[in-house]
PDB file of N, CA, C and O in Angstrom:
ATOM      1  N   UNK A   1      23.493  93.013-133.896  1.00  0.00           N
ATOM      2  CA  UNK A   1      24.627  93.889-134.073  1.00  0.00           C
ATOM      3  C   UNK A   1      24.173  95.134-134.844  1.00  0.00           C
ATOM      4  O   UNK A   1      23.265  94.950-135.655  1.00  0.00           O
ATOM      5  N   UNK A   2      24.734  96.548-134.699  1.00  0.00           N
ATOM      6  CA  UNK A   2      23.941  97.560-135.197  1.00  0.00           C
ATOM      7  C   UNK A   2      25.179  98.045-135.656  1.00  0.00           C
ATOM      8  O   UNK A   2      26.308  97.881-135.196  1.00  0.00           O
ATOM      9  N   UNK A   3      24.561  99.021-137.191  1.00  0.00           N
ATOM     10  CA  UNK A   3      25.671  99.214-138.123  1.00  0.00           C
ATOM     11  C   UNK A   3      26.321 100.457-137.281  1.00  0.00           C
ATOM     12  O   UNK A   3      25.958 101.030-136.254  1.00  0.00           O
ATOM     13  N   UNK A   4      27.765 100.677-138.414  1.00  0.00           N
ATOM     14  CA  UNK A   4      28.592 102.094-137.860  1.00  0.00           C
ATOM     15  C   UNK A   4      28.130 102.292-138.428  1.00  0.00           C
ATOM     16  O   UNK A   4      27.714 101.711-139.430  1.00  0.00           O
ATOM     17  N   UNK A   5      27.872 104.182-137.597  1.00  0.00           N
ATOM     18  CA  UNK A   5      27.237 105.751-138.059  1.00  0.00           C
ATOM     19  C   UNK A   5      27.982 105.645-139.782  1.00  0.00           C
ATOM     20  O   UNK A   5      29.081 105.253-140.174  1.00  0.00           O
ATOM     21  N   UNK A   6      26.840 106.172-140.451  1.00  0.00           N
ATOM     22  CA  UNK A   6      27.990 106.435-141.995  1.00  0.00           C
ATOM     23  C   UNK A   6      28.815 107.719-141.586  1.00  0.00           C
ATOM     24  O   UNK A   6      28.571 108.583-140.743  1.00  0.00           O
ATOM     25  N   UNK A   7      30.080 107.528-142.631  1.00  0.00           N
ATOM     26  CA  UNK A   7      30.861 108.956-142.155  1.00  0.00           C
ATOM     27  C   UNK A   7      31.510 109.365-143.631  1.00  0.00           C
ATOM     28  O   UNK A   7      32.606 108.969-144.029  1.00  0.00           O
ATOM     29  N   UNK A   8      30.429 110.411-144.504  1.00  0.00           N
ATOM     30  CA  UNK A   8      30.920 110.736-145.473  1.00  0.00           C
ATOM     31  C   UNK A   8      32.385 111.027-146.030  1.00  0.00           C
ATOM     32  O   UNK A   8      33.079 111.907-145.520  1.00  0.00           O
ATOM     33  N   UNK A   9      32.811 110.272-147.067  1.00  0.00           N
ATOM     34  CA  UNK A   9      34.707 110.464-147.268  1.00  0.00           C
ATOM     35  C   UNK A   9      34.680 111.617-147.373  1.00  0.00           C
ATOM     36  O   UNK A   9      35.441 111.858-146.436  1.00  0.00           O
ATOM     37  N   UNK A  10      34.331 112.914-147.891  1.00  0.00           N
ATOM     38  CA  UNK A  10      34.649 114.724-147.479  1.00  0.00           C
ATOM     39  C   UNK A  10      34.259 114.944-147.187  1.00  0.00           C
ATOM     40  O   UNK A  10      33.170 114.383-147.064  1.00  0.00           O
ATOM     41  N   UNK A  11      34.607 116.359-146.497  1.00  0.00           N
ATOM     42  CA  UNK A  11      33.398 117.329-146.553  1.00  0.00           C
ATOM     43  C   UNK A  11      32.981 118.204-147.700  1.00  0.00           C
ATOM     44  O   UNK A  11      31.994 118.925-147.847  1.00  0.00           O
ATOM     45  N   UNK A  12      34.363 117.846-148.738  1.00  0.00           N
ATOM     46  CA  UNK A  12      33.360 118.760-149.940  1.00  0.00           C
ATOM     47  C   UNK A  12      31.987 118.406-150.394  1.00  0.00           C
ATOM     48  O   UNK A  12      31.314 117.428-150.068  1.00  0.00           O
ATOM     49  N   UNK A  13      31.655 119.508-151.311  1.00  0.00           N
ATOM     50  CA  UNK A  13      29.960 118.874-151.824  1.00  0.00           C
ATOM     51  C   UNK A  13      30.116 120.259-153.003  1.00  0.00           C
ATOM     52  O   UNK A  13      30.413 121.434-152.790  1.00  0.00           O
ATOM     53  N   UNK A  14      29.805 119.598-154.185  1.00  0.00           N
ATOM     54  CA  UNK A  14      29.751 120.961-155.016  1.00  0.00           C
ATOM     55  C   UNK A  14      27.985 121.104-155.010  1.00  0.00           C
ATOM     56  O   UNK A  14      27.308 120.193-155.487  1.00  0.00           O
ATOM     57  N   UNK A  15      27.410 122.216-154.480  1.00  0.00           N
ATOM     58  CA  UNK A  15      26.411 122.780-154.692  1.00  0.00           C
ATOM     59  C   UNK A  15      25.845 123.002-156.116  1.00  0.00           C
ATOM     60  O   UNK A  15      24.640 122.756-156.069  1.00  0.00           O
ATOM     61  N   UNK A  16      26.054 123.203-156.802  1.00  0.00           N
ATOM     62  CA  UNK A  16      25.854 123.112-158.289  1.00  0.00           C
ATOM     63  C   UNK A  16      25.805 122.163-158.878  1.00  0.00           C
ATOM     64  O   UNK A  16      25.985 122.122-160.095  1.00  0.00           O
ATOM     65  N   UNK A  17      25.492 120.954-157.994  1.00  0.00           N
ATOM     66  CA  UNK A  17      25.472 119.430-158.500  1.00  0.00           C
ATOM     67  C   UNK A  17      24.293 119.116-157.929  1.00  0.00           C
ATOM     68  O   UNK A  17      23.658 118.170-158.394  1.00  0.00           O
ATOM     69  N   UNK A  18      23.783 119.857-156.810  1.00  0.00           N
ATOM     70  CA  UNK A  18      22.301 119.301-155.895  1.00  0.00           C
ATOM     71  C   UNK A  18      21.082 118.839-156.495  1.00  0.00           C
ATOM     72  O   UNK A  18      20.319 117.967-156.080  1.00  0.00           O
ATOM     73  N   UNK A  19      20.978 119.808-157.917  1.00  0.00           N
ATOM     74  CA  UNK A  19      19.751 119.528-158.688  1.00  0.00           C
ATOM     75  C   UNK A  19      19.905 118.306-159.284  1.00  0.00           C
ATOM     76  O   UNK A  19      18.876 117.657-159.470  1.00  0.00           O
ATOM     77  N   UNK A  20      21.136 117.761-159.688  1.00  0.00           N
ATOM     78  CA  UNK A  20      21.500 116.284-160.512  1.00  0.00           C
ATOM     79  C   UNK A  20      21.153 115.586-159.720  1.00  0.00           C
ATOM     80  O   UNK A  20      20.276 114.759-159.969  1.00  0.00           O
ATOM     81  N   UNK A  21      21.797 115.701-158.348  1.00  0.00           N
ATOM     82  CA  UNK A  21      21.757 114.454-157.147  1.00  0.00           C
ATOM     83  C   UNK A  21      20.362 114.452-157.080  1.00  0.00           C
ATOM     84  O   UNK A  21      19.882 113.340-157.298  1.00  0.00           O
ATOM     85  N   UNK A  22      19.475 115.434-156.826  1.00  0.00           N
ATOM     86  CA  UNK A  22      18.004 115.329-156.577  1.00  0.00           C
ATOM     87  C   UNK A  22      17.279 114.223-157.760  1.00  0.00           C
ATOM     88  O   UNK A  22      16.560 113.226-157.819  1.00  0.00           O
ATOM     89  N   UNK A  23      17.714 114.778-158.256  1.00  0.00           N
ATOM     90  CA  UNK A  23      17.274 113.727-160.079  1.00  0.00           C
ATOM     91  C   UNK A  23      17.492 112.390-160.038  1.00  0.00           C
ATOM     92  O   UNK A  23      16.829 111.505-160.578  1.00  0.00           O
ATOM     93  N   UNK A  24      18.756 112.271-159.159  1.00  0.00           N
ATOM     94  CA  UNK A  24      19.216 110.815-159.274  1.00  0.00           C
ATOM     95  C   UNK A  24      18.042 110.307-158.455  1.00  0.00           C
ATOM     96  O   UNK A  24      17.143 109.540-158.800  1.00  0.00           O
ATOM     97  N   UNK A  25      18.257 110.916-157.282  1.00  0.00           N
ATOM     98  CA  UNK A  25      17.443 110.299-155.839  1.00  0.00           C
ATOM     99  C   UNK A  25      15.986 109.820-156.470  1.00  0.00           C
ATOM    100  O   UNK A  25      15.467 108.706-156.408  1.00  0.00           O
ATOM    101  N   UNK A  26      15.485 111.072-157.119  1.00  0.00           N
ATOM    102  CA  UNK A  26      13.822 110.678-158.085  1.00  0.00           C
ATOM    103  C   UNK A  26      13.496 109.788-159.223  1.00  0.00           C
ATOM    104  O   UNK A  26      12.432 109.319-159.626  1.00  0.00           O
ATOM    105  N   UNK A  27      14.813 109.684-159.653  1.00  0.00           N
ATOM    106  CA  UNK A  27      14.715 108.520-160.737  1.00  0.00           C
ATOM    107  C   UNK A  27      14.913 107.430-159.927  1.00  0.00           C
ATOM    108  O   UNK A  27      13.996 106.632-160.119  1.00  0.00           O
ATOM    109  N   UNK A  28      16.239 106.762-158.539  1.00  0.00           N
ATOM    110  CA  UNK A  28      16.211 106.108-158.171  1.00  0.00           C
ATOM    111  C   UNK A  28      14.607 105.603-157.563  1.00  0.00           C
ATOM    112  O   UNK A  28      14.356 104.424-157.815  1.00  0.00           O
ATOM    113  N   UNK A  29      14.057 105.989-157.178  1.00  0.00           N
ATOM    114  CA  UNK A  29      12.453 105.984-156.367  1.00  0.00           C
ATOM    115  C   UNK A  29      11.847 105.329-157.734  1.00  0.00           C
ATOM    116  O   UNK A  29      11.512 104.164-157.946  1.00  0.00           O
ATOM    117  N   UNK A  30      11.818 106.558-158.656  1.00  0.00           N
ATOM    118  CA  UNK A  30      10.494 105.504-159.806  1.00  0.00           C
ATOM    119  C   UNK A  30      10.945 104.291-160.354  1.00  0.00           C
ATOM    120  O   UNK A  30      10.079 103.532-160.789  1.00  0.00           O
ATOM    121  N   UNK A  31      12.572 103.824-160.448  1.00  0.00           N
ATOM    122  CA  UNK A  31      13.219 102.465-161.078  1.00  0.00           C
ATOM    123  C   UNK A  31      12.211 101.931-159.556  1.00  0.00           C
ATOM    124  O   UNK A  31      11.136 101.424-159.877  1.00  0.00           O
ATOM    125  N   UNK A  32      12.418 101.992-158.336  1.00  0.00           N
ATOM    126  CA  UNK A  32      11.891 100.906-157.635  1.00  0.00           C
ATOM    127  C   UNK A  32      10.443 100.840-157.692  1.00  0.00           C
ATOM    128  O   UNK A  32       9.828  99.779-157.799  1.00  0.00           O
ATOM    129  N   UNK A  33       9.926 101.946-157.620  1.00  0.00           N
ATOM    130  CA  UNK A  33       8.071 101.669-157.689  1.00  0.00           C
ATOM    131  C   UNK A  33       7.646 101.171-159.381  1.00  0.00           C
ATOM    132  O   UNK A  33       6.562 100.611-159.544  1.00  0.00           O
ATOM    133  N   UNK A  34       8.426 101.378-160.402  1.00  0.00           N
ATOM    134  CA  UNK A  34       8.079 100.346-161.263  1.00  0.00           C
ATOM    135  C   UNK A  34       8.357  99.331-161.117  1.00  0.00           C
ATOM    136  O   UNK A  34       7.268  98.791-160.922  1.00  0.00           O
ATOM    137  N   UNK A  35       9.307  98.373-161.044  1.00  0.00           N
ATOM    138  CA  UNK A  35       9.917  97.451-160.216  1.00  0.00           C
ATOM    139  C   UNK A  35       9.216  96.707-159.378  1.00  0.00           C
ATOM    140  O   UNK A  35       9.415  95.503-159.215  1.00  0.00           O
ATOM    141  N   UNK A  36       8.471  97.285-158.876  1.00  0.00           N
ATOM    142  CA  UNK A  36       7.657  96.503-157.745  1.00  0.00           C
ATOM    143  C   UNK A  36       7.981  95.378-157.045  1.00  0.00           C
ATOM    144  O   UNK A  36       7.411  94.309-156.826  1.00  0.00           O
ATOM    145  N   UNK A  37       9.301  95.993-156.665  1.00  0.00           N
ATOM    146  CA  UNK A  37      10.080  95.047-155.718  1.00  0.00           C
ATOM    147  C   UNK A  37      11.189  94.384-156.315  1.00  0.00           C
ATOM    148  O   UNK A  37      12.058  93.901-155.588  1.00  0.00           O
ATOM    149  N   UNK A  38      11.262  94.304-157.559  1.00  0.00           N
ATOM    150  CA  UNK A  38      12.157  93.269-158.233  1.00  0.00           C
ATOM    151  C   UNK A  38      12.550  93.695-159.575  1.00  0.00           C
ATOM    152  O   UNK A  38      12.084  93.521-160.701  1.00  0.00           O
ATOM    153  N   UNK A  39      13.642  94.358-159.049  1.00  0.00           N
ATOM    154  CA  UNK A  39      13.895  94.998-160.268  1.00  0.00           C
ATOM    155  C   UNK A  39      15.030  94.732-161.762  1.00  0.00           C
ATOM    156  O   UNK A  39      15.187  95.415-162.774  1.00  0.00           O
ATOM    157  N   UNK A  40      15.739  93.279-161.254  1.00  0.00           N
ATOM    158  CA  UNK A  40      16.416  92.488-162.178  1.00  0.00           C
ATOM    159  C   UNK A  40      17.834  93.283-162.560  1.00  0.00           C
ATOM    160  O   UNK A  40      18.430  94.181-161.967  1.00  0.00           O
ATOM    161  N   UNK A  41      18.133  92.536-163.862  1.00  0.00           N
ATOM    162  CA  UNK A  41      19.575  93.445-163.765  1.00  0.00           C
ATOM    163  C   UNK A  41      20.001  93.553-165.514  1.00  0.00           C
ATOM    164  O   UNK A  41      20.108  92.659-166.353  1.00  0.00           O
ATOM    165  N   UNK A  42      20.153  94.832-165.608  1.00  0.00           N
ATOM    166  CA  UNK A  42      20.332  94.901-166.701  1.00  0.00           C
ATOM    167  C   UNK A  42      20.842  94.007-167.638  1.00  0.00           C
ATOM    168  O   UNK A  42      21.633  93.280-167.037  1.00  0.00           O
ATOM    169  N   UNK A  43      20.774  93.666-168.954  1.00  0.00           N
ATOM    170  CA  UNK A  43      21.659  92.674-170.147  1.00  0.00           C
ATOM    171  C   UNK A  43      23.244  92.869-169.851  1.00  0.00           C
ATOM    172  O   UNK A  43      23.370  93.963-169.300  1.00  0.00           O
ATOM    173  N   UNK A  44      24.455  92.253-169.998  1.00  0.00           N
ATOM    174  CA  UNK A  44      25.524  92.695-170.381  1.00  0.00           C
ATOM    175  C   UNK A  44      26.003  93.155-171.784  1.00  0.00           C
ATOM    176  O   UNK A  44      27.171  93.369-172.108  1.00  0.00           O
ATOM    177  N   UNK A  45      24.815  93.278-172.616  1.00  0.00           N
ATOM    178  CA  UNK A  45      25.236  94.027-173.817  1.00  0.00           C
ATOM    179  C   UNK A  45      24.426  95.519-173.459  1.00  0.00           C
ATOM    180  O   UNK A  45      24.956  96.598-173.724  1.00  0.00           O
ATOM    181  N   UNK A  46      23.379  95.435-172.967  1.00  0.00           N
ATOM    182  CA  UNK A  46      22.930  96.782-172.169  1.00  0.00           C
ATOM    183  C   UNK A  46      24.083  97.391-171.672  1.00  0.00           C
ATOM    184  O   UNK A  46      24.620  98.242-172.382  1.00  0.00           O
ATOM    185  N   UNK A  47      24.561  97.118-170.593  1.00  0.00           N
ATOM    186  CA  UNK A  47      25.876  97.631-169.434  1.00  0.00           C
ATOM    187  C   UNK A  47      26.906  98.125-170.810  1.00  0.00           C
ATOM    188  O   UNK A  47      27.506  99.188-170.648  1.00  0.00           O
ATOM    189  N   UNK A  48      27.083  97.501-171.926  1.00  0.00           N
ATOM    190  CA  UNK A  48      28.158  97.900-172.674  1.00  0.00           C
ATOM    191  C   UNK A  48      27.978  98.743-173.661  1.00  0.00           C
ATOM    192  O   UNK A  48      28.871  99.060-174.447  1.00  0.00           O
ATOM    193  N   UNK A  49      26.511  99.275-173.699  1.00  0.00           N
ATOM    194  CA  UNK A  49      26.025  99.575-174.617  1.00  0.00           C
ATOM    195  C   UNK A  49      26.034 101.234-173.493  1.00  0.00           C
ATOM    196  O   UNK A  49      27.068 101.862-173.716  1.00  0.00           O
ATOM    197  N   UNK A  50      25.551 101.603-172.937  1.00  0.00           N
ATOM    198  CA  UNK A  50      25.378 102.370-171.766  1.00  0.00           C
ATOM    199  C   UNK A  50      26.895 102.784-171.664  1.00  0.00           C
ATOM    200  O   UNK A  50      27.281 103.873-172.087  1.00  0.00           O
ATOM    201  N   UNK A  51      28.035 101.531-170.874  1.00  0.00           N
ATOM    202  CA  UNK A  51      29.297 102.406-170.792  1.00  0.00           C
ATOM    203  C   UNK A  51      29.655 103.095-171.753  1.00  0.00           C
ATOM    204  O   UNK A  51      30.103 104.178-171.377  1.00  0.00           O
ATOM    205  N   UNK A  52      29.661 102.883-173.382  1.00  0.00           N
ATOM    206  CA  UNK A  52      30.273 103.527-174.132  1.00  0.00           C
ATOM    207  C   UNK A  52      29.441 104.652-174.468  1.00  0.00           C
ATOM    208  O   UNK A  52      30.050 105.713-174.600  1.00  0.00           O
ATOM    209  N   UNK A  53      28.156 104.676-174.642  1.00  0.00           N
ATOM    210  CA  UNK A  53      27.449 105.578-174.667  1.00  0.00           C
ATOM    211  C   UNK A  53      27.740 106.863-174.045  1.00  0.00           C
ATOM    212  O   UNK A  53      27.998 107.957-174.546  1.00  0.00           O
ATOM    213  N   UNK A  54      27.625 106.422-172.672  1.00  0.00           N
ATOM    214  CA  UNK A  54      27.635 107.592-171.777  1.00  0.00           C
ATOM    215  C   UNK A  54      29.092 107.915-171.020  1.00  0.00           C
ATOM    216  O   UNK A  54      29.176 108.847-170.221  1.00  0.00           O
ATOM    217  N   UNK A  55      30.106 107.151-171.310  1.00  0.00           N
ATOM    218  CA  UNK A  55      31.571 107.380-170.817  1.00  0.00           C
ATOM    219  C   UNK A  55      31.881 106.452-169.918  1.00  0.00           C
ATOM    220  O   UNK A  55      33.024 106.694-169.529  1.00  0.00           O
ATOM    221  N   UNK A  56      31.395 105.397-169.323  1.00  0.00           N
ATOM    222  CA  UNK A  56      31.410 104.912-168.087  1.00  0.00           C
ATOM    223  C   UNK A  56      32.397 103.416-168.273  1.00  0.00           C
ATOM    224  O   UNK A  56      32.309 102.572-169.165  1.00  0.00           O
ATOM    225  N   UNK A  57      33.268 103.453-167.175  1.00  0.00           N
ATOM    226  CA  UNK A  57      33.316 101.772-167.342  1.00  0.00           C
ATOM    227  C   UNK A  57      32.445 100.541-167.143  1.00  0.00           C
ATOM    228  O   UNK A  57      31.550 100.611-166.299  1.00  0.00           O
ATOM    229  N   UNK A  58      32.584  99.645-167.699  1.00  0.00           N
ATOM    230  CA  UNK A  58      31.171  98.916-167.118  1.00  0.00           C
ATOM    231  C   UNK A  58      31.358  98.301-165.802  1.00  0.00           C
ATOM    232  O   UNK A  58      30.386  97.743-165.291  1.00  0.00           O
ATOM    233  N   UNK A  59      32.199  98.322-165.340  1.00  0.00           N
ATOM    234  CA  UNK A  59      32.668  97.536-164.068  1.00  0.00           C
ATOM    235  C   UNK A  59      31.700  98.919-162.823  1.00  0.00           C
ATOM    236  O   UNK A  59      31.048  98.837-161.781  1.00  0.00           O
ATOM    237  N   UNK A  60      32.128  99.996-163.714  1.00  0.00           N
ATOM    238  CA  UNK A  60      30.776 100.669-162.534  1.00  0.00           C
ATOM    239  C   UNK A  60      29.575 100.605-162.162  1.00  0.00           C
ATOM    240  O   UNK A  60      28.851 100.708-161.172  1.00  0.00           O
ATOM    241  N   UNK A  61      29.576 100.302-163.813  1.00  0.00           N
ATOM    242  CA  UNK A  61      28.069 100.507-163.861  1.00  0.00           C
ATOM    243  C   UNK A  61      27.219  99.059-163.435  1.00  0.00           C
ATOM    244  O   UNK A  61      26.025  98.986-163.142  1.00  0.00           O
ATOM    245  N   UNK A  62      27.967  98.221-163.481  1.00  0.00           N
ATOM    246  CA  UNK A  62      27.742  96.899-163.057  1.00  0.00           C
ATOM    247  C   UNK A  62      27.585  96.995-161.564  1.00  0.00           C
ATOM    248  O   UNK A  62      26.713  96.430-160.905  1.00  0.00           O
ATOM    249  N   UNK A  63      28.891  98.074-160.945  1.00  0.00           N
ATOM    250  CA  UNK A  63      28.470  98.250-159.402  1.00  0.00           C
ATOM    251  C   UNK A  63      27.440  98.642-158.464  1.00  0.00           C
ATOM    252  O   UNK A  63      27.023  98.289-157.361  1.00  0.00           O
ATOM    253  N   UNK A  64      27.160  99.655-159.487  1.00  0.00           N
ATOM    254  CA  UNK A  64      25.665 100.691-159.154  1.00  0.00           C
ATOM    255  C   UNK A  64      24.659 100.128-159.366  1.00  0.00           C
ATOM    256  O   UNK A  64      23.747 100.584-158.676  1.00  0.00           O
ATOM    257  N   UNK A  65      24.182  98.816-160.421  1.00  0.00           N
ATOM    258  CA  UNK A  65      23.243  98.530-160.933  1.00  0.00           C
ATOM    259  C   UNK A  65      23.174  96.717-158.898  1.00  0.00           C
ATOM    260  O   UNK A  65      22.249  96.321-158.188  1.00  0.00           O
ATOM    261  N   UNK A  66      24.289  96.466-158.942  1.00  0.00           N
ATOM    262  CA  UNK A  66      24.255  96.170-158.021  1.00  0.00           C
ATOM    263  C   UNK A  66      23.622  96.316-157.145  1.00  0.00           C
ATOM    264  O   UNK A  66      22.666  95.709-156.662  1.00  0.00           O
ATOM    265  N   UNK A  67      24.382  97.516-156.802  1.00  0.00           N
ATOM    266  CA  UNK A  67      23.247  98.438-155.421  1.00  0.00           C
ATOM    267  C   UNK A  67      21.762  98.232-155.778  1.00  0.00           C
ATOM    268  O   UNK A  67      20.831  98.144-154.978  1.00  0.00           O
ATOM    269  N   UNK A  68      21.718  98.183-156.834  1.00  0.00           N
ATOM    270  CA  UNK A  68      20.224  98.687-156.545  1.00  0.00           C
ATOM    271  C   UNK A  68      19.361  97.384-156.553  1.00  0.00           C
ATOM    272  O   UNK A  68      18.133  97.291-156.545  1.00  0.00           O
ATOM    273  N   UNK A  69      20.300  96.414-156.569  1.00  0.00           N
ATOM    274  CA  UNK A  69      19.370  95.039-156.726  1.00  0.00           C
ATOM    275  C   UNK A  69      18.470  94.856-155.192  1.00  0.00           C
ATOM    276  O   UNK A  69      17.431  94.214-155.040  1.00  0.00           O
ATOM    277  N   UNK A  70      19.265  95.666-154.106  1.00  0.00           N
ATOM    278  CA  UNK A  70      18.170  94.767-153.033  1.00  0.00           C
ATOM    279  C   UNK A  70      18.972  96.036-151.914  1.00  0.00           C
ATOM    280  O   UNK A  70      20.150  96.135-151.573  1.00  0.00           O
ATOM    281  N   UNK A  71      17.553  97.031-151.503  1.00  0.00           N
ATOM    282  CA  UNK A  71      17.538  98.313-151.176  1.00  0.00           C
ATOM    283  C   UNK A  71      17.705  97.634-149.477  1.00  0.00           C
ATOM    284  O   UNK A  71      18.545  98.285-148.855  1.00  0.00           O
ATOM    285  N   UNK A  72      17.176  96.659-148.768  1.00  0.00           N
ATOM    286  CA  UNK A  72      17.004  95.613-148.384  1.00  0.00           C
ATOM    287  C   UNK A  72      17.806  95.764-146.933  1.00  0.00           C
ATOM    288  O   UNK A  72      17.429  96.077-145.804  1.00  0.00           O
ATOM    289  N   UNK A  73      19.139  95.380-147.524  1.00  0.00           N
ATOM    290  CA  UNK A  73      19.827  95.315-146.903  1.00  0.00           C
ATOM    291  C   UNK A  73      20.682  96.975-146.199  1.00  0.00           C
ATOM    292  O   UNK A  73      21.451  97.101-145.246  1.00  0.00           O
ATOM    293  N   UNK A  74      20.274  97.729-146.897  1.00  0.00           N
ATOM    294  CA  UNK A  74      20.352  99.207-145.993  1.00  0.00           C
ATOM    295  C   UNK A  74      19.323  99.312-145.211  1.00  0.00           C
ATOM    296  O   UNK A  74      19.593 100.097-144.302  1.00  0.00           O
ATOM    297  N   UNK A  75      18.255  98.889-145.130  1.00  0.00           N
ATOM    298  CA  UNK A  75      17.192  99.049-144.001  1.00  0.00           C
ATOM    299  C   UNK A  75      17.653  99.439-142.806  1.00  0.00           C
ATOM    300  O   UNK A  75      18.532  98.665-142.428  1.00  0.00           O
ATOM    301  N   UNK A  76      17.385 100.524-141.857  1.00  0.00           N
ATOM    302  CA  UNK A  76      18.189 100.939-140.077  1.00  0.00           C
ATOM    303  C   UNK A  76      17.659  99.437-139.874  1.00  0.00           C
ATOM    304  O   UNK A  76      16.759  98.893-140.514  1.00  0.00           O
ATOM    305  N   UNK A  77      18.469  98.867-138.778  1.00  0.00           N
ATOM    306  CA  UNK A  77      18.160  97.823-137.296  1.00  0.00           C
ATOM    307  C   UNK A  77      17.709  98.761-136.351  1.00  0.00           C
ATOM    308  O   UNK A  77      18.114  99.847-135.937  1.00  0.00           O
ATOM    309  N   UNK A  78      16.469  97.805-136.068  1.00  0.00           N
ATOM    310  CA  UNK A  78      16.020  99.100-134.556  1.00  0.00           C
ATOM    311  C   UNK A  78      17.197  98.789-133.766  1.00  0.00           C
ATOM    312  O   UNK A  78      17.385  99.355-132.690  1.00  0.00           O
TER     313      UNK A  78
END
């Protein structure tokens, strides 16, 4: 079975955000090549330590840290 096309929720995009997103994308890359495949999951006093820190709920950050457990399963199907 082969996935649906992604279909971004806008079309906005603030341009003045590209250099952050780029940052993300490059930090995402070196968390996995340190990682070396297995990259675990943060403490839950980490996650709480981080939400308040940086503004976040932890239920996000719990989401995102998710994602990144297993790149894996986004792989294309030929």
């Amino acid at each position: 079975m082969r996935r649906l096309p992604f279909e971004p929720p806008t079309d906005f995009y603030h341009d003045e955000i590209k250099p952050i997103d780029e940052q993300l994308v490059e930090l995402l890359k070196k968390r996995k090549d340190l990682s070396g495949g297995d990259p675990g999951f943060p403490s839950p006093s980490l996650i709480q330590e981080w939400s308040r820190k940086y503004d976040f709920y932890s239920d996000y950050l719990h989401a995102v840290f998710s994602l990144l457990m297993d790149d894996e399963r986004f792989r294309p199907i030929p």
